[in-house]
N, C-alpha and C positions, 0 to 999 in steps of 0.2 A: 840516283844522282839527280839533284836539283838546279838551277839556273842560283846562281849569286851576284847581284852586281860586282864588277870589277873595283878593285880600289882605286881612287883617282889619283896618278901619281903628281909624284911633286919632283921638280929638279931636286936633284940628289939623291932620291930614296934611293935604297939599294932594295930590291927585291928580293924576300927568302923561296927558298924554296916550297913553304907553304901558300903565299902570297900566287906564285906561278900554278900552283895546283890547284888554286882554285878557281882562275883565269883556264887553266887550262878546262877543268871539267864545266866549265860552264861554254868552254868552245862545242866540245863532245855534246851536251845537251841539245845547244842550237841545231850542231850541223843536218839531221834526219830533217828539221823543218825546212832549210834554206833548199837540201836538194830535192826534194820531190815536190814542189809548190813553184809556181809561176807568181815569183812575187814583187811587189813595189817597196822599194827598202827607201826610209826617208834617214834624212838630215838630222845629225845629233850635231845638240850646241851646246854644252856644257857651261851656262850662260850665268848670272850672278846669284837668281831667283830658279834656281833647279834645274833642271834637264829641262829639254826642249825639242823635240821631235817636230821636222817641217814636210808633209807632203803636199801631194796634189792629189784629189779626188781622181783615180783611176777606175780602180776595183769596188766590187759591192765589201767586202771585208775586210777588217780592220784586228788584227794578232799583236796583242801587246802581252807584257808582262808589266804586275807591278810587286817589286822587290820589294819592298821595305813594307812593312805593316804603318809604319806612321807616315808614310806617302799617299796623297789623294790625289788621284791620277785626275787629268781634264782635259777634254775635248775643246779648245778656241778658234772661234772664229779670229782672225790676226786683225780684222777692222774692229775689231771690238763691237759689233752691232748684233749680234746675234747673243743669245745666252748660250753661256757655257755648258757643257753636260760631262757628269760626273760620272767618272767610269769606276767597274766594280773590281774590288780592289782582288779577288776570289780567293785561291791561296797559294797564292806565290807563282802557279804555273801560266801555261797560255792561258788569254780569256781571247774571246773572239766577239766582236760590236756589227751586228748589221748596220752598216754607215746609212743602206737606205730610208730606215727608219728615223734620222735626223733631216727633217725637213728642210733646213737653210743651206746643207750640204750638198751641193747642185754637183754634179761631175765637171771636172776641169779646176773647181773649187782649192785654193789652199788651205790648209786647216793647219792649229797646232796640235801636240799629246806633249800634255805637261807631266811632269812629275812618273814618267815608264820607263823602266829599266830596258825596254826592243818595243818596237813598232815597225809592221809591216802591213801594205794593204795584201790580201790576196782577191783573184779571181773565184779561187776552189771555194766550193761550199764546205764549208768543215761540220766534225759531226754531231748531232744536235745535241748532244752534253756538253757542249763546250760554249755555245751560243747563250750571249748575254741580251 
């Protein structure tokens, strides 16, 4: 079982039971990560120009997913001053970003994650096959 982004519904749709199955096995997917991990879950904005993830620099690591192969995920500064950094798209599963390794990303810092199907900071070192 795989992570699928959900469909974005619309007033009206009626949801099939396929539609719900595959919301649902994408809950089953998440849930092993969300309970054993001490994590920073940020802000979805489903905004005009993509998805849009808002945290605040807590944690050294950074657990995204990017769902879609023609999605390029990014890392922005929200002042617009800093350059953007391009995250790796991997295949479809978690990728994990040592945040420390971005320089302009100070802790307490907000940042966006453009174009990710989940975004979370954690504290836990994750294990080094997963490290982008």
């Amino acid at each position: 079982m795989a992570y699928e982004r959900p469909k974005q519904w619309e007033h009206g749709d009626i949801p099939t039971d396929v539609d719900m199955n595959h919301y649902s096995n994408s809950l089953v997917y998440l849930e092993p990560f969300f309970v054993v991990r001490n994590l920073f879950v940020a802000k979805r904005d489903n905004g005009g120009d993509g998805v849009t993830f808002t945290l605040q620099k807590r944690f050294r690591w950074l657990h995204y997913i990017i769902a879609s192969a023609k999605d390029n995920g990014e890392l922005q500064d929200p002042a617009g001053v800093q350059d953007n950094v391009v995250l790796d798209k991997g295949d479809g599963g978690w990728i994990v970003l040592d945040l420390n390794t971005i320089t302009w990303l100070t802790p307490g810092k907000l940042y966006f994650v453009k174009d990710a199907a989940v975004a979370v900071e954690s504290r836990d070192q994750p294990t080094a096959s997963t490290i982008v």
